[in-house]
C-alpha positions in Angstrom: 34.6 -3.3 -90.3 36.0 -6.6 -91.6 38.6 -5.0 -93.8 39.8 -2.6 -91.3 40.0 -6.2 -88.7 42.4 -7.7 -91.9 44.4 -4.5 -91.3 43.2 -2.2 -93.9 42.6 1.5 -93.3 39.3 2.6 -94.2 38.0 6.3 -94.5 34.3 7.1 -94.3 32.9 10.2 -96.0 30.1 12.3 -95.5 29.1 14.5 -98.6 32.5 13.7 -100.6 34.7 14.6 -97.1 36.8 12.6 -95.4 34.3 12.0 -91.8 35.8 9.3 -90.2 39.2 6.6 -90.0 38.6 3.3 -89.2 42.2 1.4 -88.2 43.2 -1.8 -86.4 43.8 -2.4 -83.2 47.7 -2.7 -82.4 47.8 -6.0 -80.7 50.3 -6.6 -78.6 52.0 -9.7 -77.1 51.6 -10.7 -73.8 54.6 -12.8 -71.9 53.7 -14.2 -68.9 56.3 -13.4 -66.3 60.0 -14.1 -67.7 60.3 -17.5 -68.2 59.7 -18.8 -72.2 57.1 -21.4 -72.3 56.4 -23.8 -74.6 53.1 -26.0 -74.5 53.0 -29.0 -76.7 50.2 -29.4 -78.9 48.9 -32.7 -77.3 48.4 -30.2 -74.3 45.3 -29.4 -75.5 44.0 -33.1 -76.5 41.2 -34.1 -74.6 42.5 -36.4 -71.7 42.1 -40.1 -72.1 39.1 -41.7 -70.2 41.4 -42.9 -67.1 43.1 -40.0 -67.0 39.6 -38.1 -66.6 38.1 -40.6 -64.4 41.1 -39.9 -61.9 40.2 -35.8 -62.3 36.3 -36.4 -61.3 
């Protein structure tokens, strides 16, 4: 499982024959309507403790 998730193909045989083809998932993108966004990393900083006081 974990190779095929690092995007290797892996065949599993039964008896010496070819039974079964495990391959990743294509993963697409996903756009969010058709504006580009880009979030700064402090985004994702937790908030200061004002700042979160004045959310509570």
């Amino acid at each position: 499982m974990a190779r095929a998730e690092r995007g290797e193909e892996v065949v599993i045989a039964r008896a010496g024959r070819p039974a079964v083809r495990r391959v990743p998932v294509a993963t697409r993108e996903r756009t969010f309507g058709t504006m580009r966004l880009t979030v700064p990393d402090e985004f994702f900083e937790p908030l200061v403790e004002d700042e979160l006081a004045a959310w509570e």
